[in-house]
N, C-alpha and C positions, 0 to 999 in steps of 0.2 A: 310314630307310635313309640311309647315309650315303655320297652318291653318288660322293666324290670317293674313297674308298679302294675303292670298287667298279671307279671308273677304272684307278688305277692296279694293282689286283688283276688285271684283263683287257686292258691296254695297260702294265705296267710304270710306276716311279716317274720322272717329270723333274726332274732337277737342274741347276743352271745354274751357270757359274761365272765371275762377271761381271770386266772388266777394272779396277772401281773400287776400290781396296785397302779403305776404307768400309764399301761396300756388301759388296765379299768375307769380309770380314769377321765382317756380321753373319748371313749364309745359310750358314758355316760354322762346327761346333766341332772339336775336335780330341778325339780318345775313346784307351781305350788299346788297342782295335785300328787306328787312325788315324784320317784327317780324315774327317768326317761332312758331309755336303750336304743343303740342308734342301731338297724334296720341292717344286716349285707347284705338285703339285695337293692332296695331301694333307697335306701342310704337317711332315710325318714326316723326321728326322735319318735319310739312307744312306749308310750306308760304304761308302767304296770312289772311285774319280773318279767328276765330274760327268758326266751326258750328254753337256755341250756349254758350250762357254767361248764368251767373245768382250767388248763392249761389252754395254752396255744397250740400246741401240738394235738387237740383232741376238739379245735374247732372247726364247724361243719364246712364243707367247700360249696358256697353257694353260686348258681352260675347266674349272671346278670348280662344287661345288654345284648350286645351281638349275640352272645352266646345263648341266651333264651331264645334267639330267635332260628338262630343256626339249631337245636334241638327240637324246635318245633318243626321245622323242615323234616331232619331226618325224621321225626316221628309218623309224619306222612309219609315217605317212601317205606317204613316197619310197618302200615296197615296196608297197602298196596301188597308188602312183601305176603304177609297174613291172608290176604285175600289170593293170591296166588296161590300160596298152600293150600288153601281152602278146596280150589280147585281143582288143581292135579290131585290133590288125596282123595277124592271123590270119585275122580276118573281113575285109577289105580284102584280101588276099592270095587268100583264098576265091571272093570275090565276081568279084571280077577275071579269075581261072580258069574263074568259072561263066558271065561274060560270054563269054569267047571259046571254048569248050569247050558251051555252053549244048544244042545238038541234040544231043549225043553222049549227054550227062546225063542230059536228056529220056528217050532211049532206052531208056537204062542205068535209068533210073529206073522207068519202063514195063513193063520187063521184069521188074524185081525187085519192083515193088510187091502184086502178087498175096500171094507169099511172106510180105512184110512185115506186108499184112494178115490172113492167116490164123495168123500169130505174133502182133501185136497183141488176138487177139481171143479167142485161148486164155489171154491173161495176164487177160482182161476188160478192154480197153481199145476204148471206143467209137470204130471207124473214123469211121466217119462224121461225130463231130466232134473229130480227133484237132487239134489246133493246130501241130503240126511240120507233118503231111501237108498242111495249106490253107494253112501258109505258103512250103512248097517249090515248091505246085502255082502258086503265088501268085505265085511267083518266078519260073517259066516265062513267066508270061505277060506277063515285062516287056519293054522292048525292050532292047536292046545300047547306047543311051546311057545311059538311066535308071541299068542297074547300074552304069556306066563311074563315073557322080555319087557310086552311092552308097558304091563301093569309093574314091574319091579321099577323100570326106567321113570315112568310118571311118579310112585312112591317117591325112588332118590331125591329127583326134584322139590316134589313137597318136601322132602325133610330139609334139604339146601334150601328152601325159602322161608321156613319157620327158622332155621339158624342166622340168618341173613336178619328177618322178623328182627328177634330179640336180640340180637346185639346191638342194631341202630335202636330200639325202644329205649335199651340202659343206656345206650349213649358211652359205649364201650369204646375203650380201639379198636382190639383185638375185633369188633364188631364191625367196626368201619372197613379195617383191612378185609376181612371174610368178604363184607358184602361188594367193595371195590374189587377185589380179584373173579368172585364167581360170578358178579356181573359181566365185568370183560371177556370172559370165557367165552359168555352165550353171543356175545357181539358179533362177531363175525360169522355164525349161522342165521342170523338174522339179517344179516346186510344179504346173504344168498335168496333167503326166501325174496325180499324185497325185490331184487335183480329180477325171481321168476315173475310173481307177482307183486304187486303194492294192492296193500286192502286198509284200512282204517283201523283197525286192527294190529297189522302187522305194525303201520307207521307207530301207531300209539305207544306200541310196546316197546319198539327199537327210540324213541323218542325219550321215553321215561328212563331206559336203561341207564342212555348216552348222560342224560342231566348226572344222572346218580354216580356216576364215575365221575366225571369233571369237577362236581360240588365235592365231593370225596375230596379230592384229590390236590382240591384247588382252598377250600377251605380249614379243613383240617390239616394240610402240609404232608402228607402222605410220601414217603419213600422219598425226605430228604426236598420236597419242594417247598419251594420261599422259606428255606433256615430247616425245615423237619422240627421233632417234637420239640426240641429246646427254645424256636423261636416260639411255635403252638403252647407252650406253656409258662415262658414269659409272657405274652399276649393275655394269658388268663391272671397270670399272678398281677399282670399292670391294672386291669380291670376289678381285682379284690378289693373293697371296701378295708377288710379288716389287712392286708400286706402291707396298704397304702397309709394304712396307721402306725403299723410294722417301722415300716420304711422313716416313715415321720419322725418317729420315737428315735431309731439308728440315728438320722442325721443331726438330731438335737444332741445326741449323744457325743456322737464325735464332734461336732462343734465345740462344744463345753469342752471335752479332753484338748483338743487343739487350745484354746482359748489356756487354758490349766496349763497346758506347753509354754505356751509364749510367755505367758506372763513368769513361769519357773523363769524362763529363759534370760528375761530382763531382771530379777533380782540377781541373777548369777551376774549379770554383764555389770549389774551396779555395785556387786558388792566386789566384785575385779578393778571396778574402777577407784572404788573407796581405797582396797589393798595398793594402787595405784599409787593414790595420791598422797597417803601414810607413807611408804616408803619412798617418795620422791620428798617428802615433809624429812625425814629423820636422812637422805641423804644431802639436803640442805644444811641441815642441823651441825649434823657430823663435819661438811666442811666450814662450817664458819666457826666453828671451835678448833678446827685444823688451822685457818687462818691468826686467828686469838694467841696460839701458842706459840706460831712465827711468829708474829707481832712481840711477841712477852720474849725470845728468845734472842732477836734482835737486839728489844733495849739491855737486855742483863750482858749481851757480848763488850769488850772494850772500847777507848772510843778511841779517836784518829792521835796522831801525835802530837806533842806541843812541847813549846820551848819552852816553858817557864812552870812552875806548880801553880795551878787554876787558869794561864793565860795561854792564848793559840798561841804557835810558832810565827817565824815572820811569813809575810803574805809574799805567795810564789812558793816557798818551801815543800818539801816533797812532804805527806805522811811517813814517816818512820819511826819504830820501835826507840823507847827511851831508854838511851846507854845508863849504867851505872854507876856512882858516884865514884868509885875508885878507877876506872877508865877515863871520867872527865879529869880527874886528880892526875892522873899517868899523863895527859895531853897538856896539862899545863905546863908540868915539870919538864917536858920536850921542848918545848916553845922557849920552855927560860936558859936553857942550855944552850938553846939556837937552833937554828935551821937543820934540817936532815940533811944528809949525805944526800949527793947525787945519786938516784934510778930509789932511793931505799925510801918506801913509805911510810911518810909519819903515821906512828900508832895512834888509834882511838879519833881520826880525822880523819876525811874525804875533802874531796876536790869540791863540793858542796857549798863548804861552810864557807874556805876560802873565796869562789863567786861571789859569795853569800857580800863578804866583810869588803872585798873590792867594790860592790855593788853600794857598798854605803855609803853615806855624804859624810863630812866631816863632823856635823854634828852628833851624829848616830854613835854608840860607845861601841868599840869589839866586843869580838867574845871571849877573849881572856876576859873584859873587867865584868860582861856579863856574866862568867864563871865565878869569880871573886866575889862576885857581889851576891850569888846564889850562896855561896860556901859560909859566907859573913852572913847569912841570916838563919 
């Protein structure tokens, strides 16, 4: 049975029409006899305006599924409660009148019970132990405090059963708890009567109680069982038509922000890598102009020695610095004098040149006329 179109089939459809353009949105379509409103209980597209507009925060809480069905229960154990009231207040009403009216009754009772019994005993009902007749008789003989107790005690009751009533009718907590605690109360003097007697009656009552605690207790999450209110009120918020749009609208949201994230995240990473590769571009740059300038500083440095103006020196010769013309002029005029002294080195020569001039053939000139021949030109 599908409890929530049975709802709205005997209390009509709720539609809502929220102030958030969003959310307005998605609980309407537009049809080609006009706009369409989508249903919280039955979740059904109706034509025509909404129930009732406003914000989110001032739309109605409609109870669907389980929960219509879990209310209609308790609304049967509030007319049982009702009809319990009904009758201890009657009997408390009764009693009360029989307390202060009590010898009148007696009389009246006196006088008619003759009647009573020769009626009772054509129908074949044994006077003599009828149970009405020895508890009326029974009744006489109390005193005017005793009933005074026991009419205030039957009142309490009724009024404990009308509060009991209307808090399971609204569908209260505070309803639910009352009626789960004052039922359990009565529980255990009714398991006693049972123990003296068992009557159909008795079972019935103690049968109906038992149900109405355990549903309490087991449905509703009462005193912290399976989660207490917070899971009982997740459980209704997951069951919302309109949360569940709520909810829909959140997760599109943070997607999209995620999505906004990432994508910031990847131009940061690409424009790190562009900064990257610029400055890996200009520290290229920078060394191959560092290079360029060794290159340019090499060629403008001197070049290696040589013997002659524009020609190398001979092959095997060391690189050396080119002496000056008045030192090569001072080494001539030594040589023409003649030989040096023993241990005393001839000036403006090395021990080089002499290899040098042993090392040559005969055809090769010295370097006296190599000198001469420099000087002559």
């Amino acid at each position: 049975m599908d409890w929530s179109l049975l709802g709205c089939g005997a209390n009509g459809h709720v539609t809502f029409a929220p102030d958030e353009p969003e959310l307005r949105e998605r609980l309407s379509v537009t049809a080609r006899e006009g706009a369409a409103w989508r249903c919280l209980r039955c979740g059904t597209f109706v034509i025509g305006e909404p129930t009732s507009s406003g914000p989110v925060s001032a739309a109605p809480r409609v109870r669907r599924g389980k929960e219509l069905r879990s209310a209609f229960i308790l609304r049967l154990f509030a007319v049982e409660r009702f009809l319990r009231a009904i009758v201890f207040g009657a009997l408390a009403i009764a009693i009360w009148r029989f307390s202060l009216s009590r010898l009148s009754i007696e009389a009246a009772y006196d006088q008619m019970l003759p009647a009573v019994r020769s009626l009772l005993r054509e129908l074949g009902f044994n006077v003599n132990h009828n149970r009405l007749l020895g508890l009326i008789q029974h009744a006489f003989k109390l005193n005017p405090h005793t009933l005074g107790l026991l009419a205030l005690a039957a009142g309490a009751y009724a009024v404990i059963e009308i509060i009991e009533a209307v808090g399971l009718w609204l569908l209260k907590r505070w309803g639910e708890y009352f009626a789960m605690i004052a039922t359990s109360i009565g529980i255990p003097y009714e398991i006693y009567d049972l123990t003296a007697k068992v009557t159909w009656l008795r079972l019935l009552a103690f049968t109906i109680n038992v149900a109405l605690v355990v549903y309490l207790v087991v449905t509703k999450r009462l005193f912290g069982v399976r989660g207490g209110k917070k899971a009982y009120e997740a459980r209704l918020r997951s069951a919302s038509i309109l949360q569940a749009e709520i909810d829909a609208l959140a997760a599109e949201e943070a997607t999209r922000a995620e999505q906004a994230a990432q994508a910031e995240e990847a131009a940061q990473a690409e424009e790190a890598a562009q900064a990257e590769e610029s400055e890996q571009a200009g520290e290229a740059t920078h060394a191959g102009g560092a290079a360029r300038d060794h290159e340019g500083a090499r060629a403008a440095a001197p070049g290696p020695h040589r013997g002659q103006a524009g020609q190398p020196g001979p092959a095997g010769a060391p690189n050396q610095p080119e002496q000056p013309a008045a030192a090569q002029t001072a080494g001539l005029t030594d040589r023409a004098n003649g030989p040096p002294a023993p241990g005393r080195a001839e000036p403006g020569r090395t021990d080089l040149p002499r290899q040098a001039d042993t090392a040559r053939g005969p055809d090769q000139p010295t370097d006296a006329a190599a000198t001469n021949s420099s000087a002559a030109e």
